[in-house]
N, C-alpha and C positions, 0 to 999 in steps of 0.2 A: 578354433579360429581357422577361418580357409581364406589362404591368399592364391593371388593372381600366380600361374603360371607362366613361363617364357615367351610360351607365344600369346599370350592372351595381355601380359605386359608390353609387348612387343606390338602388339597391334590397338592396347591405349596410348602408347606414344608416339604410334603413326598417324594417328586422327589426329594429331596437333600439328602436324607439319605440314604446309598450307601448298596450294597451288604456285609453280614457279622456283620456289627455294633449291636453294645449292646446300648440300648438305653434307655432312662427312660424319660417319657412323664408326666410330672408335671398338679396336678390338676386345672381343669377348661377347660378353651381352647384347649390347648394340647392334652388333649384324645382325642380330634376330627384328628388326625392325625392316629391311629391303623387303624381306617376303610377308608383307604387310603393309605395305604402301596403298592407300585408295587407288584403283584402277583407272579412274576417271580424272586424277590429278596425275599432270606431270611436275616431276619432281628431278633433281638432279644430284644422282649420285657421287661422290669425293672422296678418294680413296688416294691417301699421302704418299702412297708410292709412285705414284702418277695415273690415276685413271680419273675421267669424267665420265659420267652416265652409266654407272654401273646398275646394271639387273638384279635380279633376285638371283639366288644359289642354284647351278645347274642341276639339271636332274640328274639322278643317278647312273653311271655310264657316261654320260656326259662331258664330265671334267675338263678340263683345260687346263695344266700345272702354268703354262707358261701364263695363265692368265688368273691373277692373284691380288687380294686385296691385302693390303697390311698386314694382316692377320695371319698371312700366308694360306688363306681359304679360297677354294674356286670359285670364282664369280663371272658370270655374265655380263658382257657389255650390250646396252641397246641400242640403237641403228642410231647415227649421229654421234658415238660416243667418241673419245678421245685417249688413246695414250701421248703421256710426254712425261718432259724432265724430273726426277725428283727436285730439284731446287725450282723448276717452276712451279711445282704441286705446292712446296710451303711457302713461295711468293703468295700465293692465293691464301695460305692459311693464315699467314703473317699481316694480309695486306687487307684483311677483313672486307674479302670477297666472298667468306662465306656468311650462309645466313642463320644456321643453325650447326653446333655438333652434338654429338650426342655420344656420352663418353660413361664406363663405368667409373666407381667407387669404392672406395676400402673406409672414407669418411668423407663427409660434409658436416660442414659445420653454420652452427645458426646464420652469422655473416655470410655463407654462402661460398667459404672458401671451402676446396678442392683438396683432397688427397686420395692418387689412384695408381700411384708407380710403383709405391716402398713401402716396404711394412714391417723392415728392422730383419727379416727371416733371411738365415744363410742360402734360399734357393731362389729370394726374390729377383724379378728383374735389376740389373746393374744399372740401369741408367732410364731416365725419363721418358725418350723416341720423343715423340712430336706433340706429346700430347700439353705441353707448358703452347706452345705455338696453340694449340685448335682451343685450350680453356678459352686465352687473352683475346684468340685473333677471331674467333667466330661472334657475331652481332647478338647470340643468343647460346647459352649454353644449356644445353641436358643431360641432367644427370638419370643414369636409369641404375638400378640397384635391387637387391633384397632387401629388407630395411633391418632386419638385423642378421648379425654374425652365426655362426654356425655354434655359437656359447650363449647364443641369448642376448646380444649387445649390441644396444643398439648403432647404428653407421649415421646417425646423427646425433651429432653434437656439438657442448658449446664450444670446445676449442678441440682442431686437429689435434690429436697425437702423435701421427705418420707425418715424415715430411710432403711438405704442398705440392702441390702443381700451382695452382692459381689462387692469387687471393680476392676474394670476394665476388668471382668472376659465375658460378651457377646462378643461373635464372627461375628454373622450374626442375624439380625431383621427382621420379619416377619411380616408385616398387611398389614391392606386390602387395599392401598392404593401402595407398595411399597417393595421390597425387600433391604434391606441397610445393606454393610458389614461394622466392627468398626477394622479400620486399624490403623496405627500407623499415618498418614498421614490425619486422618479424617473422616467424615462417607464418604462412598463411594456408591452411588445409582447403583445397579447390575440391578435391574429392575424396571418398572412403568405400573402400570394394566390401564388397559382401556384408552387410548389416555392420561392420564393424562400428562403434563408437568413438565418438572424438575425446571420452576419457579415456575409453582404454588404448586410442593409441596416445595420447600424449603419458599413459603409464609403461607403455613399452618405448616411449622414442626419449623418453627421460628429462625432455627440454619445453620450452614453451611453445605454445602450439596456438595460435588464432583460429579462432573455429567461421 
């Protein structure tokens, strides 16, 4: 079975993010999505510590510490862009001024509910950050992901077992294996990479699966 790559997952979930959009690209996976952006669409980077219009990842040598996305990674601002307040950044987040985020996962669940902060483990992060604000407050939520665990298990399911982030709040899921929207009606498979089948992924995703 050959699944999709970082960057190659990273640049199917840049082709869905339209002309014009404000967007806020959630730490970890997700940054691999700026340096995949269509060249010919402008797009508007959100980054919760306070930047608009960030760039793609400088080049090597390049760095700028004081200049950092969430993540605490170096990023590029492009001509026009904006520092300001962190309480302004999650006014914008809060006040669903954005139009899409794009956030990892530890689970989603059929409903479409979110878990990406906690996972019970003594070295996990202590607290949520901002990501309960970017689930609720963004008009569209993505989720990008590996679709299963490093044991074989699958990160969709019918009920979280990690505490939430957001309930019912993912729109469309992204891994390496599979594009899945979360409708009222069920997940819905939009796509399948590499010859895969739509039984064998609904035998690795364990749940029901609309073809």
């Amino acid at each position: 079975m050959q699944k999709l790559n970082r960057n190659q997952m990273a640049e199917r979930v840049a082709r869905d993010i339209p002309e014009g959009a404000y967007v806020n690209l959630g730490i970890g996976l997700p940054t691999w999505v700026a340096n995949h952006l269509p060249k010919d669409r402008e797009i508007f980077l959100h980054s919760e510590n306070g930047l608009l219009g960030m760039g793609p990842a400088p080049a090597p040598g390049e760095e700028d510490y004081d200049l950092i996305n969430a993540g605490k990674q170096p990023v590029t601002l492009l001509p026009g862009g904006a520092y300001f307040h962190h309480a302004d950044s999650f006014a914008m987040m809060r006040g669903g001024h954005l139009d899409i985020c794009v956030l990892g996962a530890f689970q989603v669940s059929t409903g479409g509910d979110l878990a990406n902060w906690h996972t019970g483990g003594a070295d996990a992060i202590p607290a949520v950050g901002g990501a309960m604000d970017l689930a609720i407050g963004a008009k569209k939520t993505f989720v990008m992901m590996e679709h299963l665990t490093k044991s074989g298990e699958s990160k969709i399911v019918e009920r979280c077992s990690y505490p939430l982030t957001g309930i019912a709040c993912v729109s469309r899921i992204y891994t390496d294996l599979a594009v899945i929207d979360v409708t009222a009606a069920g997940l819905k498979v939009v796509e399948l990479f590499n010859g895969l089948g739509i039984d064998e992924l609904r035998r690795l995703s364990g749940v029901a699966l609309i073809a």
